[in-house]
C-alpha positions in Angstrom: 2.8 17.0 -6.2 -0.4 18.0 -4.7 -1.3 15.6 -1.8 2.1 14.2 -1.1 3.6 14.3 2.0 6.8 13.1 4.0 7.5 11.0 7.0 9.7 8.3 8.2 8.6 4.6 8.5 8.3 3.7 11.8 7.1 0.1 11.6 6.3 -2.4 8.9 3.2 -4.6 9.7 3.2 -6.9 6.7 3.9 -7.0 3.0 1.7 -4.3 2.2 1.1 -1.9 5.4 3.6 0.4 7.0 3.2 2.8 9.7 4.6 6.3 8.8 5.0 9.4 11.0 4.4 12.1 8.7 5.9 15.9 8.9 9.5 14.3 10.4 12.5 15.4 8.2 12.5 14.0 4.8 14.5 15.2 1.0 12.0 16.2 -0.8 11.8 19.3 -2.6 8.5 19.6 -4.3 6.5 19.9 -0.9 4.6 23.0 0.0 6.3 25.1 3.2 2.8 23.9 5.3 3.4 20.8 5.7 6.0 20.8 7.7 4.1 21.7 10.7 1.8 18.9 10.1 2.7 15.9 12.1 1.0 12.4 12.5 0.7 8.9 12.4 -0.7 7.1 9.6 -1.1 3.3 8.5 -0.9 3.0 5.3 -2.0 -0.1 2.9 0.2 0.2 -0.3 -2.2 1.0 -3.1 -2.9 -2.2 -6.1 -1.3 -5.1 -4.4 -2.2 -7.6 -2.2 1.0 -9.4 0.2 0.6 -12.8 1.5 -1.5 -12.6 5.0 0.9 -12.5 8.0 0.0 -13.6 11.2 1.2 -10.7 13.2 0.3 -11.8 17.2 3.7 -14.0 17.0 1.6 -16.7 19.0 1.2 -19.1 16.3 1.4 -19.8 12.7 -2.1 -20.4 11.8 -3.3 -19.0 9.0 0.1 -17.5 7.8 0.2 -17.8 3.9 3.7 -19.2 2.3 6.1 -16.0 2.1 4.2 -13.9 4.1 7.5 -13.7 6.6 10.0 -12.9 3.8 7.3 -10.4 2.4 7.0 -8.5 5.9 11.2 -8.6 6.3 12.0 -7.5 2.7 9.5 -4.3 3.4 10.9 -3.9 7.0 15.0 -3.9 6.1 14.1 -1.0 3.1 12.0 1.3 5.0 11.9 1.0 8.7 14.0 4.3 9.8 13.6 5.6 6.0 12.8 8.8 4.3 9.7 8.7 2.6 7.3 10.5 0.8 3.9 9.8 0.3 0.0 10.0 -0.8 -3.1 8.4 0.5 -5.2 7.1 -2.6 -8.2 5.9 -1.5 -10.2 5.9 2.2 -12.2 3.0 3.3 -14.2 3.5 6.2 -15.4 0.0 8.6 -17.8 0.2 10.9 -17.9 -0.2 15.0 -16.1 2.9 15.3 -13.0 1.4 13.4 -10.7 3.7 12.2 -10.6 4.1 8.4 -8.1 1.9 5.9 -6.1 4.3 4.5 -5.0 3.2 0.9 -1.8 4.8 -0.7 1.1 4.9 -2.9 4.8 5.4 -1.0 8.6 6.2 -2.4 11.5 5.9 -1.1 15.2 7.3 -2.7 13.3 9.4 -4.6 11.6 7.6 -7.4 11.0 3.7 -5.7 7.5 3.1 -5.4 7.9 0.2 -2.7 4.5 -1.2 -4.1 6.3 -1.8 -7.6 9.5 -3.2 -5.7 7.4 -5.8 -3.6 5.1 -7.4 -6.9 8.6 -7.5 -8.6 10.1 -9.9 -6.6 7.4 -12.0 -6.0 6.3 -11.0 -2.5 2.8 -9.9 -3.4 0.6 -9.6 -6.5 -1.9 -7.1 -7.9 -5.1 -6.4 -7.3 -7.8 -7.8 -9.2 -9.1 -4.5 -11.3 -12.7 -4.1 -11.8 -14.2 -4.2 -15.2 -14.1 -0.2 -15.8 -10.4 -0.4 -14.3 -9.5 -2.7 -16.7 -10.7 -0.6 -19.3 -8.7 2.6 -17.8 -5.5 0.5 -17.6 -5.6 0.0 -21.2 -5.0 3.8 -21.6 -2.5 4.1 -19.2 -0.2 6.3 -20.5 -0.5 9.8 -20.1 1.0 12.9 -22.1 4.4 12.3 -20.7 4.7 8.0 -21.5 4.5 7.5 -17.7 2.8 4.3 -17.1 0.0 4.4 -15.1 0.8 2.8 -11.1 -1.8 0.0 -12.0 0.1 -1.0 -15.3 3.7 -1.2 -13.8 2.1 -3.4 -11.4 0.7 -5.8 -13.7 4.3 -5.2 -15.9 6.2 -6.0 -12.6 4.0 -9.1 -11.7 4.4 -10.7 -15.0 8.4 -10.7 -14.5 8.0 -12.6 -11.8 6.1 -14.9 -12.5 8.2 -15.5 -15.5 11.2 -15.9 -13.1 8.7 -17.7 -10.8 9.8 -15.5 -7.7 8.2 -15.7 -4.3 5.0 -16.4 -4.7 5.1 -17.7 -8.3 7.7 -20.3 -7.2 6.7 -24.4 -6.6 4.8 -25.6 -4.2 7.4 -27.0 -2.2 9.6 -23.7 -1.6 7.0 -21.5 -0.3 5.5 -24.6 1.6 9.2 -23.8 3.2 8.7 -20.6 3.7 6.1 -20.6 6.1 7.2 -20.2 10.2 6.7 -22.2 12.9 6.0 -19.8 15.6 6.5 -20.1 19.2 5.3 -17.9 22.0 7.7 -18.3 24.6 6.0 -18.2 27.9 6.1 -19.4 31.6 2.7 -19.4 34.1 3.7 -16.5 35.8 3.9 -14.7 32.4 7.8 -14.3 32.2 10.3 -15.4 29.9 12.5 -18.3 31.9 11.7 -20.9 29.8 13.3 -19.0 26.7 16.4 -17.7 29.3 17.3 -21.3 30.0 17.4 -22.4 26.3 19.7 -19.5 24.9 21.9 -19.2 28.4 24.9 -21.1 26.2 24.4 -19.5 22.7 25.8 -16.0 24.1 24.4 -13.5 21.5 21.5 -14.3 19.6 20.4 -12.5 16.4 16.7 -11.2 16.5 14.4 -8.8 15.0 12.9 -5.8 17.0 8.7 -5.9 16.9 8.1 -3.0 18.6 9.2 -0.4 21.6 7.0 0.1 24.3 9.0 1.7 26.3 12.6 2.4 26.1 13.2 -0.3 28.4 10.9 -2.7 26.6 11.2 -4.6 23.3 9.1 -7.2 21.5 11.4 -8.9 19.9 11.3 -12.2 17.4 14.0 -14.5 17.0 14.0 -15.4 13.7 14.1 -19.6 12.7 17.2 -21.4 12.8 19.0 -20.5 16.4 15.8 -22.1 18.1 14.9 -24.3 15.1 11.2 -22.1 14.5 10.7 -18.3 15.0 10.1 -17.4 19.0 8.3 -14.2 19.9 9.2 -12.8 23.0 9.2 -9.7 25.4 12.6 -8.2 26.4 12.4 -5.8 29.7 
């Protein structure tokens, strides 16, 4: 288990990148006694798949690809708060002074690699593979009959498609799928506008961005109590 390390999710970007604080408490028991003093953020891409592109500002849905939202929320509900144990793959580093994509493969409960979970149910597909990566993939199984990550990818994607889930589904669901996002907002910056609209409904369900403080929470109120999903600043 060389390499692997645990953390807990702290936030879930999109269908394919989560935030992870590594060296918190995690079950694992294959981990060496050292890293447990190591402790530190990392984003992580999830290794082989590609999600539907989010538009993550909440000011607009421009750009958002169909089932980019249920992508996102499907990752979020598993892992945010979760347990997990993980590897980084691959390093990609940007220029300007960018930090570096991080690339990597991450379980949770175990023996779930979320990557695996996500293709299956049609919220994202795989990676096209090079030609020499096609070439390894045909050999994919090692000495135990483990298939390789990249084959249980393409294995996982196939099922959907057959079952035409998420993405692989017609035109007119996913066309569906995609938000209408509002960014509620008065001139003086505050939040008034949004205040007067839900002063009747009483409590409204929404979904927690971020914390910037423990007073202050970017929340989204997901479509349907508003009639499109409403991004918002809660102080």
């Amino acid at each position: 288990m060389s390499g692997w390390y645990r953390g807990v999710v702290k936030e879930v970007l999109s269908g394919d990148v989560v935030t992870i604080v590594s060296g918190a408490c995690a079950l694992h028991t294959q981990i060496s006694p050292e890293e447990k003093n190591l402790r530190q953020e990392k984003r992580v891409t999830l290794s082989g798949l590609l999600a539907p592109r989010l538009n993550n500002n909440n000011r607009t849905s421009e750009g958002e690809e169909p089932v980019a939202w249920e992508s996102r929320e499907h990752l979020r509900k598993k892992l945010v708060g979760q347990h997990v144990v993980f590897k980084v793959d691959a390093t990609k580093h940007l220029e300007g002074g960018r930090p570096p994509l991080e690339f990597g493969t991450v379980v949770v409960n175990n023996n779930e690699n979320v990557a695996v979970t996500q293709v299956r149910k049609g919220l994202a597909k795989c990676k096209e593979l090079r030609k020499g990566q096609q070439q390894q993939q045909q050999q994919a199984e090692d000495g135990n009959g483990e298939v390789a990550l990249a084959a249980q990818l393409r294995q996982a994607e196939d099922a959907a498609r057959r079952e035409t889930l998420g993405i692989w589904g017609p035109s007119e669901r996913k066309a569906k799928s995609v938000r209408k996002v509002v960014q509620e907002k008065t001139e003086d910056g505050g939040s008034e506008a949004l205040l007067g609209r839900l002063k009747d409904k009483g409590w409204v369900p929404a979904v927690v961005e971020s914390v910037g403080n423990p007073h202050v929470l970017k929340v989204v109120i997901p479509e349907g109590d508003l009639g499109q999903h409403t991004a918002c600043t809660v102080f």
